[in-house]
C-alpha positions as CSV (number, residue, x, y, z in Angstrom):
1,X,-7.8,-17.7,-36.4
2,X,-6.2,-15.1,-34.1
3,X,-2.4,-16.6,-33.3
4,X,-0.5,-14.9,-30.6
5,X,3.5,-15.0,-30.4
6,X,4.7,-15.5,-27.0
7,X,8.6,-14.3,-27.4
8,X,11.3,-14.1,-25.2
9,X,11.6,-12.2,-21.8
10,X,14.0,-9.6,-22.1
11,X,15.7,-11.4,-19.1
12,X,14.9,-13.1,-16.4
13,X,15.1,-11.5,-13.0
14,X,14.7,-12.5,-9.8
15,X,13.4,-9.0,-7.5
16,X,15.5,-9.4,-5.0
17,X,13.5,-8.3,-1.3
18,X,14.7,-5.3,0.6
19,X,14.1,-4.6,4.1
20,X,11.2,-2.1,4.4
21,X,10.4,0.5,7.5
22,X,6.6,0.3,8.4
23,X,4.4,2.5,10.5
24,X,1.3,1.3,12.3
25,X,-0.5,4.4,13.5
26,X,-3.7,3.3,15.8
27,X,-4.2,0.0,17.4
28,X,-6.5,-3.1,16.0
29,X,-7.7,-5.8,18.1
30,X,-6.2,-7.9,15.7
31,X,-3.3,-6.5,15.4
32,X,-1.1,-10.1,16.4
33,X,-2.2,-11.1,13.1
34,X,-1.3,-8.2,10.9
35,X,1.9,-8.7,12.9
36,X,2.4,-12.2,11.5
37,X,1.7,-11.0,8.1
38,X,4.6,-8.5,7.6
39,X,6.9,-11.2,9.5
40,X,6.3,-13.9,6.9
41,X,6.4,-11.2,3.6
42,X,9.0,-8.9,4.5
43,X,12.7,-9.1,4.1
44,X,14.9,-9.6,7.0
45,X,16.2,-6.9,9.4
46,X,13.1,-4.8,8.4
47,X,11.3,-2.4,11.2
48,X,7.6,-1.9,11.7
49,X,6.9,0.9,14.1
50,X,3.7,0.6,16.3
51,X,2.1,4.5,17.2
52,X,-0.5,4.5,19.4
53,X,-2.0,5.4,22.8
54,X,-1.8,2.0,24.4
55,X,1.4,1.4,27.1
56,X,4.1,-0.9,25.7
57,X,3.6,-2.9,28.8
58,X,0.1,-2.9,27.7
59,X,0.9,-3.6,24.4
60,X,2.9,-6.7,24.7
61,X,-0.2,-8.1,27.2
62,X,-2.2,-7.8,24.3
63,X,-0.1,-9.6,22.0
64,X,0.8,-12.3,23.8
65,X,-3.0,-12.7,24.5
66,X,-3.6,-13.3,21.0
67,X,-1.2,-16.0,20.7
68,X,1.7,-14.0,19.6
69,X,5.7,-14.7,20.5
70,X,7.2,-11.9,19.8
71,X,10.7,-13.3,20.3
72,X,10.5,-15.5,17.5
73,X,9.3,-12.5,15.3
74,X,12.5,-14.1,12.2
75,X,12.2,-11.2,10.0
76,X,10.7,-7.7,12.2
77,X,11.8,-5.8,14.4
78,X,9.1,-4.0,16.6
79,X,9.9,-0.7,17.7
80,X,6.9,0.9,19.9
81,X,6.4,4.5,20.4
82,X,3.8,5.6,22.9
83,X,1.6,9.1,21.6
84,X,-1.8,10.5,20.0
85,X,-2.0,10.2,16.3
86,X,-3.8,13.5,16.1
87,X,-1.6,15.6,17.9
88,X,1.0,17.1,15.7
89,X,3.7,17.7,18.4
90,X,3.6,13.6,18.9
91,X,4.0,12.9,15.6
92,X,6.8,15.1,15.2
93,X,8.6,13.2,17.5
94,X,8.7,10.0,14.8
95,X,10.8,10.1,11.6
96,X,8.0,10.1,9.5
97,X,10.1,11.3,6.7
98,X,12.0,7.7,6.4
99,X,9.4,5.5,6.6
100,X,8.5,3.4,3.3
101,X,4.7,2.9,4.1
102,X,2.4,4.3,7.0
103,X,-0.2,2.7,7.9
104,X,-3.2,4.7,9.8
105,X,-5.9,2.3,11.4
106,X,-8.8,2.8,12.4
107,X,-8.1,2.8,16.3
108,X,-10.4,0.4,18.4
109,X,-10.8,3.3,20.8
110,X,-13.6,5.1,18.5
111,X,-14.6,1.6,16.5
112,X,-17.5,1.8,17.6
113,X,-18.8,5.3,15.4
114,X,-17.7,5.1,11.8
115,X,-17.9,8.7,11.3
116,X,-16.1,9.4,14.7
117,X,-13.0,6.6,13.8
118,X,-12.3,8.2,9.8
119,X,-12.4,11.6,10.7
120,X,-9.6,10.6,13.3
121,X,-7.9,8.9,10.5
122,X,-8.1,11.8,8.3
123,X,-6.7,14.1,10.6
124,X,-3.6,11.7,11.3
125,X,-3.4,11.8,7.6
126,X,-3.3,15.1,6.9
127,X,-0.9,15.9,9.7
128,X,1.9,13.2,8.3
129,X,1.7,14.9,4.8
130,X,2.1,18.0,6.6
131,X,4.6,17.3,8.3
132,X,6.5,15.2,5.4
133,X,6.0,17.7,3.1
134,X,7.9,20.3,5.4
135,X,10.7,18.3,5.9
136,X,11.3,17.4,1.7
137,X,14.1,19.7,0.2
138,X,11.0,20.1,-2.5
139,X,9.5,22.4,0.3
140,X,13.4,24.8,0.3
141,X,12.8,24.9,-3.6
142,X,9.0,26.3,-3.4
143,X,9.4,28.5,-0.6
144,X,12.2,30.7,-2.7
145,X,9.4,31.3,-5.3
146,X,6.8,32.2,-2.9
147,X,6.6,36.1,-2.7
148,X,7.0,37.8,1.0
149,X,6.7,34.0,2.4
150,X,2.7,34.2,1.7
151,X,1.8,30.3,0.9
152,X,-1.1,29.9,-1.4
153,X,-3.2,26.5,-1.5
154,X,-1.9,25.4,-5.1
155,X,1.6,25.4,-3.7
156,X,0.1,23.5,-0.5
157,X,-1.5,20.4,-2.5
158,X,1.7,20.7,-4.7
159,X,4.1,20.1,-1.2
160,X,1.0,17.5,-0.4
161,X,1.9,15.8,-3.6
162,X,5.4,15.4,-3.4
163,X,5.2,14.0,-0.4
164,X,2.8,11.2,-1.2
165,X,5.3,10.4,-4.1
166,X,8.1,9.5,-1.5
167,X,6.3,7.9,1.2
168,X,3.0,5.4,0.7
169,X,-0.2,5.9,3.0
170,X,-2.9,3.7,3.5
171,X,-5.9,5.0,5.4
172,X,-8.2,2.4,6.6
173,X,-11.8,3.8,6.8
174,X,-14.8,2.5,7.7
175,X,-17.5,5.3,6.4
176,X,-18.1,4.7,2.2
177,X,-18.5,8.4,2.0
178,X,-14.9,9.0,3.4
179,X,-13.7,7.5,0.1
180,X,-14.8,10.2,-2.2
181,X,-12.6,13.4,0.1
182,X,-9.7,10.7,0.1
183,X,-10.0,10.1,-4.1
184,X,-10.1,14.1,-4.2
185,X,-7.2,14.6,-2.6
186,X,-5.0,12.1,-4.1
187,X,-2.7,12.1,-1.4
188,X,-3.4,8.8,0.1
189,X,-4.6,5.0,-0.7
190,X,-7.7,3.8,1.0
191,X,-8.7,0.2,2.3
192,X,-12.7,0.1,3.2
193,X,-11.9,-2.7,5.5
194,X,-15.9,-2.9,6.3
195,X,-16.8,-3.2,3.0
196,X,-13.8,-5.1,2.0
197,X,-15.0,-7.7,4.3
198,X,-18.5,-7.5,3.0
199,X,-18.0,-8.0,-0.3
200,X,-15.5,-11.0,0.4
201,X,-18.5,-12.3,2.3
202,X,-21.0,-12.3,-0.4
203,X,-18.8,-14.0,-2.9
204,X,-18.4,-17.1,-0.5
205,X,-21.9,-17.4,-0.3
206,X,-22.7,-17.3,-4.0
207,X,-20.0,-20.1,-4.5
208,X,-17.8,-21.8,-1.6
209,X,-15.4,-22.4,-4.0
210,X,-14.5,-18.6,-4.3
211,X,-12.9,-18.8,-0.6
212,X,-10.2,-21.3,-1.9
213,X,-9.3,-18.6,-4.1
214,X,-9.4,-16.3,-1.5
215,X,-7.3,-17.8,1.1
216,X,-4.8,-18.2,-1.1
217,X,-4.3,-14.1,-2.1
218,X,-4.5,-13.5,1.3
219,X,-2.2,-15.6,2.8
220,X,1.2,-14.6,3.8
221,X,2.8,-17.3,2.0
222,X,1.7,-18.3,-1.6
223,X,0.3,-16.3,-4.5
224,X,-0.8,-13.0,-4.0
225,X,-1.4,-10.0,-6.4
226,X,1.9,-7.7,-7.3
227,X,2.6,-4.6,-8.9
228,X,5.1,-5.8,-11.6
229,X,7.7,-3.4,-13.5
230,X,7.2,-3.4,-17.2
231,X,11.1,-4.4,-18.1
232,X,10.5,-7.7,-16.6
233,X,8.3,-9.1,-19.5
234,X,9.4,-6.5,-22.6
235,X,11.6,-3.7,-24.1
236,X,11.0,-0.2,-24.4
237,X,8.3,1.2,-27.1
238,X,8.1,-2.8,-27.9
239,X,4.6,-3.7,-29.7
240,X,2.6,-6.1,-27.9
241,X,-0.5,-7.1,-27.5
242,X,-2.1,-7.9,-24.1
243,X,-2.1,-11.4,-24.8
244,X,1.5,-11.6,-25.6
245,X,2.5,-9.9,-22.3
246,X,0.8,-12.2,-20.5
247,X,2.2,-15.3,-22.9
248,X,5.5,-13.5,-21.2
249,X,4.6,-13.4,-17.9
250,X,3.7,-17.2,-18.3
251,X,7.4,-18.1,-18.6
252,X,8.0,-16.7,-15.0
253,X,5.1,-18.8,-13.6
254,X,2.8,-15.7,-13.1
255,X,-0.5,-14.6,-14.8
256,X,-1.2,-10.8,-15.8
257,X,-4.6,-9.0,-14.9
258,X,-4.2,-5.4,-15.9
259,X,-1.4,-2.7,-15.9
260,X,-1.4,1.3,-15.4
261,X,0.2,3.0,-17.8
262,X,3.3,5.7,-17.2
263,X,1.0,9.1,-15.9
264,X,-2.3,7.1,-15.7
265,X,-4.2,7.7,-12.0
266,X,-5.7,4.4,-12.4
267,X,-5.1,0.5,-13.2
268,X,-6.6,-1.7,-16.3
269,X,-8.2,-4.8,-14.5
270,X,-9.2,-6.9,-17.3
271,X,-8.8,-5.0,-20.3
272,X,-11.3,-5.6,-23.0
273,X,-8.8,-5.7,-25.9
274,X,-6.3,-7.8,-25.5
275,X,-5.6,-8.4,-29.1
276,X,-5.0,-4.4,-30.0
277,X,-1.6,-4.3,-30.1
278,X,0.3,-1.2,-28.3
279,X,3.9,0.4,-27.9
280,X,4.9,-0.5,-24.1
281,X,7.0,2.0,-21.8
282,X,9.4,0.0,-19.4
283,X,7.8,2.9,-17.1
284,X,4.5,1.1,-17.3
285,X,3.7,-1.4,-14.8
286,X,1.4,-4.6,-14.6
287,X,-0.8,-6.5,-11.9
288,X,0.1,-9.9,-11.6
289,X,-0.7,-12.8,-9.3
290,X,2.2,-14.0,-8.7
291,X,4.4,-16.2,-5.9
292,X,6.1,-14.5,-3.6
293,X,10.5,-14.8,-4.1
């Protein structure tokens, strides 16, 4: 009979929220609601940027269309900046190097041709890395060890690289095939919003019970899945097996689904051994469901 020890948290923290500067490049006909979202989840005093072609006079017609107050916004503050995503002198003019995530949508303008709406996207993206990656110090350090100021294309991904470690981008894309040159590149997070929606879709309809489930990870308030550090359940090189982290993560009311080990490009959802016992990093992170503090 398999027995599993549960042991003690190394201690129990509470993650304290810190305010959080967003950027919203494009604009969504439901962007009230995305609004709303990052008002109820993010810390107070925090700053979402909106980028787009749409006047701010326009802007706030639109949003208080959709039923949104914007002066009782408790925990954003909008800051609206009028320009085209895919023009680089525009998005020069925004601190792009400050922000903690970037958000490039896919702009209702070109909604209507998939192809037309992530190639759009794509160039936005590749700008802001660009553009991020010339203003690190890391690009001071490389250009001193580039020969008569010639820039090759391994030093180029490299700046491309170290930009995406500072700043997180999520590209939303509508095309499947767009996901495969965004993969390559590694510079960027993807959301397939179309099939996102499609797959949520087909899971209702196999069993109504799913969407319970649903509503509740997608919420703004509630449980919702969390990228977790590894000190909060164990010590460093501790053995444990899967099991026993997530006897661990039990104690702070949340339940473990996978974890990406330190270097790893991609998560464990699931693992299939969960009894195989392992030496843990505190550089390791887990995915949890978990409440939000």
């Amino acid at each position: 009979m398999l027995q599993v020890q549960r042991g003690n948290l190394p201690k129990n923290l509470i993650i304290p929220k810190t305010t959080e500067r967003i950027l919203f490049c494009g604009w969504r006909r439901d962007m009230e609601d995305m609004i709303l979202v990052l008002d109820a989840f993010l810390a107070h005093g925090s700053e979402l940027w909106m980028f787009n072609e749409v006047s701010e006079k326009e802007r706030e017609k639109k949003l208080t269309d959709g039923g949104l107050d914007i002066s009782r916004l408790a925990n954003i503050i909008l800051v609206n900046r009028e320009g085209n995503a895919v023009i680089r002198r525009h998005l020069e003019s925004l601190p792009l190097e400050s922000f903690d995530s970037i958000l490039i949508l896919a702009d209702e303008s070109v909604e209507d041709s998939a192809i037309q709406a992530d190639s759009r996207s794509l160039a936005t993206l590749l700008l802001i890395r660009d553009i991020q990656a010339k203003r690190l110090p890391y690009r001071e350090s490389m250009v001193s060890k580039i020969h008569g100021g010639s820039s090759s294309q391994g030093s180029w991904r490299e700046e491309m690289q170290q930009a995406s470690d500072k700043s997180v981008i999520i590209s939303e894309i509508l095309d499947p095939r767009t996901k495969n040159l965004l993969s390559m590149s590694k510079i960027s997070d993807y959301v397939l919003s179309n099939e996102l929606v499609s797959m949520a879709l087909a899971m209702v309809a196999e069993d109504r019970q799913i969407n319970d489930v649903l509503e509740e990870l997608f919420a703004e308030e509630g449980n919702e899945m969390q990228i977790r550090g590894a000190a909060l359940y164990l010590c460093d090189s501790e053995e444990l097996s899967f099991y026993e982290v997530l006897l661990r993560a039990r104690q702070r009311r949340e339940i473990v689904i996978g974890y990406r080990l330190t270097n790893a490009d991609k998560a464990v959802i699931n693992p299939p051994a969960k009894t195989e016992r392992r030496k843990w990093s505190v550089k390791d992170v887990f995915v949890v469901i978990a409440d939000t503090e």
